[in-house]
Backbone as JSON Lines, residues from 0, in Angstrom:
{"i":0,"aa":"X","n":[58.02,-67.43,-43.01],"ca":[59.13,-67.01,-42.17],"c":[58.62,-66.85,-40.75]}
{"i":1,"aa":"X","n":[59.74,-67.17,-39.87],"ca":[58.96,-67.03,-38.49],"c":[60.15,-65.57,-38.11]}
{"i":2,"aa":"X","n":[59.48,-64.76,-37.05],"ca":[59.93,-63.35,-36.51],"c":[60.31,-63.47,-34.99]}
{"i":3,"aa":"X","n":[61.46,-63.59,-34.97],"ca":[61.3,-63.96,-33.3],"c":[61.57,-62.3,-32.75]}
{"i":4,"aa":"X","n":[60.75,-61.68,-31.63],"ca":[61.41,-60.85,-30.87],"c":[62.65,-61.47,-29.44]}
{"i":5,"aa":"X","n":[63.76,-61.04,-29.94],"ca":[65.13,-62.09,-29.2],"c":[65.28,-61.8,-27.49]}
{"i":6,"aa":"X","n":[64.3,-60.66,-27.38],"ca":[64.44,-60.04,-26.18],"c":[62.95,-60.86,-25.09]}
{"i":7,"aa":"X","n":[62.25,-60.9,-26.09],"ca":[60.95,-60.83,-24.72],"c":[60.73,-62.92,-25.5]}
{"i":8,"aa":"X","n":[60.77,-63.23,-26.45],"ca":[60.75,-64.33,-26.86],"c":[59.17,-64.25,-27.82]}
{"i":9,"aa":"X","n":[58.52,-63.7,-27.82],"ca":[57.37,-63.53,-28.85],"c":[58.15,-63.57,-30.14]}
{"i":10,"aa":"X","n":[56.96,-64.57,-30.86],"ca":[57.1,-64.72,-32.55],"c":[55.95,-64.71,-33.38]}
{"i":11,"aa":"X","n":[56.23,-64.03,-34.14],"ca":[54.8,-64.0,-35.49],"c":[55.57,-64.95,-36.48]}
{"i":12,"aa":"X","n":[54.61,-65.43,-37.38],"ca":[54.89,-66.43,-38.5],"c":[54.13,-66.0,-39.79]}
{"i":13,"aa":"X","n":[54.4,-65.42,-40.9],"ca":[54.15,-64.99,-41.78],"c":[54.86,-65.57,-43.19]}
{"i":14,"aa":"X","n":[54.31,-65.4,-44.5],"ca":[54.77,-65.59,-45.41],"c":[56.17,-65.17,-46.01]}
{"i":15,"aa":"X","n":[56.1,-63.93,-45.79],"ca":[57.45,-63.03,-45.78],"c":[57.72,-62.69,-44.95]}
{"i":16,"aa":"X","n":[57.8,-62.4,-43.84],"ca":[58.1,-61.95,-42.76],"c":[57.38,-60.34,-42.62]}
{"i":17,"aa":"X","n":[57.21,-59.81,-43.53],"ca":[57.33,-58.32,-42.8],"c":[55.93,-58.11,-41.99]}
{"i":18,"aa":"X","n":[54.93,-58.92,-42.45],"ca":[53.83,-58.37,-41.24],"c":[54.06,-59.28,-40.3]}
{"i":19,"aa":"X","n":[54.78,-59.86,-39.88],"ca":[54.61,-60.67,-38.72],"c":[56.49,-59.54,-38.41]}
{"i":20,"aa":"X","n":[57.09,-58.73,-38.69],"ca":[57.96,-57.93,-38.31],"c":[57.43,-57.09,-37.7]}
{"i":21,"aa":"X","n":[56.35,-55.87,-38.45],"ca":[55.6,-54.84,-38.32],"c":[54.9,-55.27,-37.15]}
{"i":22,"aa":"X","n":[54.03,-56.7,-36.75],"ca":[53.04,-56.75,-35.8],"c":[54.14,-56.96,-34.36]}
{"i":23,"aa":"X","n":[55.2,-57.52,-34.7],"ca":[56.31,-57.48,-33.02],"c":[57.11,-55.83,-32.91]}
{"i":24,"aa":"X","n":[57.05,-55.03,-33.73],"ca":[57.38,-53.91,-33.44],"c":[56.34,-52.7,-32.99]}
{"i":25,"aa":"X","n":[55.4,-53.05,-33.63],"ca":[54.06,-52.43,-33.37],"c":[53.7,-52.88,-31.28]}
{"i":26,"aa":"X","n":[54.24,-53.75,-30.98],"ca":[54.02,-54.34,-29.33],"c":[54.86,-53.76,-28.79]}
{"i":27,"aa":"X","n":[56.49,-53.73,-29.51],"ca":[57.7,-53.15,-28.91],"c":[58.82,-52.5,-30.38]}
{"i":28,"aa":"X","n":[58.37,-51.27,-30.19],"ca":[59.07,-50.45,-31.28],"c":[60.58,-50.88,-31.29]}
{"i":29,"aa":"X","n":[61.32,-51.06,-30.75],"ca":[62.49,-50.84,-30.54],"c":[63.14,-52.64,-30.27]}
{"i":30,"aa":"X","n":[62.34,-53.27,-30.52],"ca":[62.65,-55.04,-30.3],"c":[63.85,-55.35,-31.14]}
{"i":31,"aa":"X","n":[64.34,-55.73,-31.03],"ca":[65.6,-56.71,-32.05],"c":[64.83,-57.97,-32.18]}
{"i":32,"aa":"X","n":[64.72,-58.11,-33.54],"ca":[64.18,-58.93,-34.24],"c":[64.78,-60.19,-35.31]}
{"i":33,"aa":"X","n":[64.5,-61.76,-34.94],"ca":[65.48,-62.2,-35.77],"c":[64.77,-62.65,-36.76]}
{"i":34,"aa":"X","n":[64.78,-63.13,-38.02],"ca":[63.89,-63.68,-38.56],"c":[64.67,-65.23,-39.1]}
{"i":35,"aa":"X","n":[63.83,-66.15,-39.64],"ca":[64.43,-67.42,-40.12],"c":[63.44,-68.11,-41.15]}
{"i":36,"aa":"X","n":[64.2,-68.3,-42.47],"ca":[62.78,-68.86,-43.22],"c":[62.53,-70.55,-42.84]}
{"i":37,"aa":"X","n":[61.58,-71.01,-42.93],"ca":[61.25,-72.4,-42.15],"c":[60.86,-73.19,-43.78]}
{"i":38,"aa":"X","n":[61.79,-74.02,-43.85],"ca":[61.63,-75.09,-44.77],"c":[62.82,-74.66,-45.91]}
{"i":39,"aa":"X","n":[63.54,-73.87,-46.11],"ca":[64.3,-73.53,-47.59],"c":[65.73,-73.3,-46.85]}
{"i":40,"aa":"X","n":[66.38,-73.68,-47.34],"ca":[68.12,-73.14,-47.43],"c":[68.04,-71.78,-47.27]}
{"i":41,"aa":"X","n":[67.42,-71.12,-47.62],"ca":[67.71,-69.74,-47.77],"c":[66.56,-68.51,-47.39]}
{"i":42,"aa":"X","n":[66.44,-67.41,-46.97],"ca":[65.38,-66.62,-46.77],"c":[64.61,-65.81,-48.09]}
{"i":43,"aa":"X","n":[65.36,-65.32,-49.35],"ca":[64.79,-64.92,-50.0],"c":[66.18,-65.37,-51.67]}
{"i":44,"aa":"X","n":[65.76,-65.29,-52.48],"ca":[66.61,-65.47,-53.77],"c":[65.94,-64.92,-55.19]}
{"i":45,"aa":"X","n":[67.32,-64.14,-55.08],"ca":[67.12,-62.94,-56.42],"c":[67.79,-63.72,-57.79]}
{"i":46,"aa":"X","n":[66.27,-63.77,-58.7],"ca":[66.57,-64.42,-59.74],"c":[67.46,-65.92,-60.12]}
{"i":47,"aa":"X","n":[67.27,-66.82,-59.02],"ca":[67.65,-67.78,-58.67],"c":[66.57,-68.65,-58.21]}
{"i":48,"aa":"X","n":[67.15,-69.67,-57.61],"ca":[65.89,-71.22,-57.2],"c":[65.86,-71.42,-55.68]}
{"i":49,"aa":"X","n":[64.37,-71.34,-55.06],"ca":[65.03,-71.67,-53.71],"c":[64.75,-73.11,-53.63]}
{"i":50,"aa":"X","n":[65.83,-73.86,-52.67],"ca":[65.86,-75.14,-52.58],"c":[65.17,-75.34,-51.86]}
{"i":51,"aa":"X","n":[64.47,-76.42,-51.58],"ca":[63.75,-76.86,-50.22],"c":[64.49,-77.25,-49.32]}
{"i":52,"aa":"X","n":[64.91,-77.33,-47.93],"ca":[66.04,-78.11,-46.59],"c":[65.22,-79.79,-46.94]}
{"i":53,"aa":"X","n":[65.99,-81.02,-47.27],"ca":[65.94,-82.13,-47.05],"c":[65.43,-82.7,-45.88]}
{"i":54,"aa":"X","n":[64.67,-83.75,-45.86],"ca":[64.37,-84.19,-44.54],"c":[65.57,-84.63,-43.43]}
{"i":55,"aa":"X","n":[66.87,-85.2,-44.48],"ca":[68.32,-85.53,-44.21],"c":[68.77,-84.5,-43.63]}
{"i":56,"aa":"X","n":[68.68,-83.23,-43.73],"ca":[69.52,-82.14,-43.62],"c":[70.56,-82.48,-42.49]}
{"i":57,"aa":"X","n":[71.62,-82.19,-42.51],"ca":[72.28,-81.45,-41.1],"c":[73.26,-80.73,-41.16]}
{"i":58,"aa":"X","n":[73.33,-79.94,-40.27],"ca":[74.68,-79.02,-40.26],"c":[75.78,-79.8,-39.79]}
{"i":59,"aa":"X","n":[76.98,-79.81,-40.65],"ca":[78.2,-80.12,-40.52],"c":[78.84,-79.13,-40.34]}
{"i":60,"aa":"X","n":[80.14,-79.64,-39.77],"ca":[81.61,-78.52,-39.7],"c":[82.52,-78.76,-40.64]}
């Protein structure tokens, strides 16, 4: 997962996100933080499958 801080533009990239959360709040306590998982449809899935994003992918309307 990558961690963007949305304010100053710094990002950590971590497995799960939370130490690369913890290390942009630890710089700026109070950051708004976005996170995005890189490669899967989805960020986390409870008792389910995560898909991989296709090389095809695209967002439609």
């Amino acid at each position: 997962m990558v961690i963007i801080n949305i304010e100053t533009g710094d990002y950590e990239v971590d497995e799960t996100g939370l130490k690369a959360a913890r290390n942009l709040q630890a710089k700026s306590p109070y950051a708004r933080l976005f996170g995005i998982s890189i490669g899967y449809n989805v960020a986390a899935s409870f008792g389910g499958v995560m898909e991989r994003v296709s090389s095809d992918f695209r967002y439609c309307d």
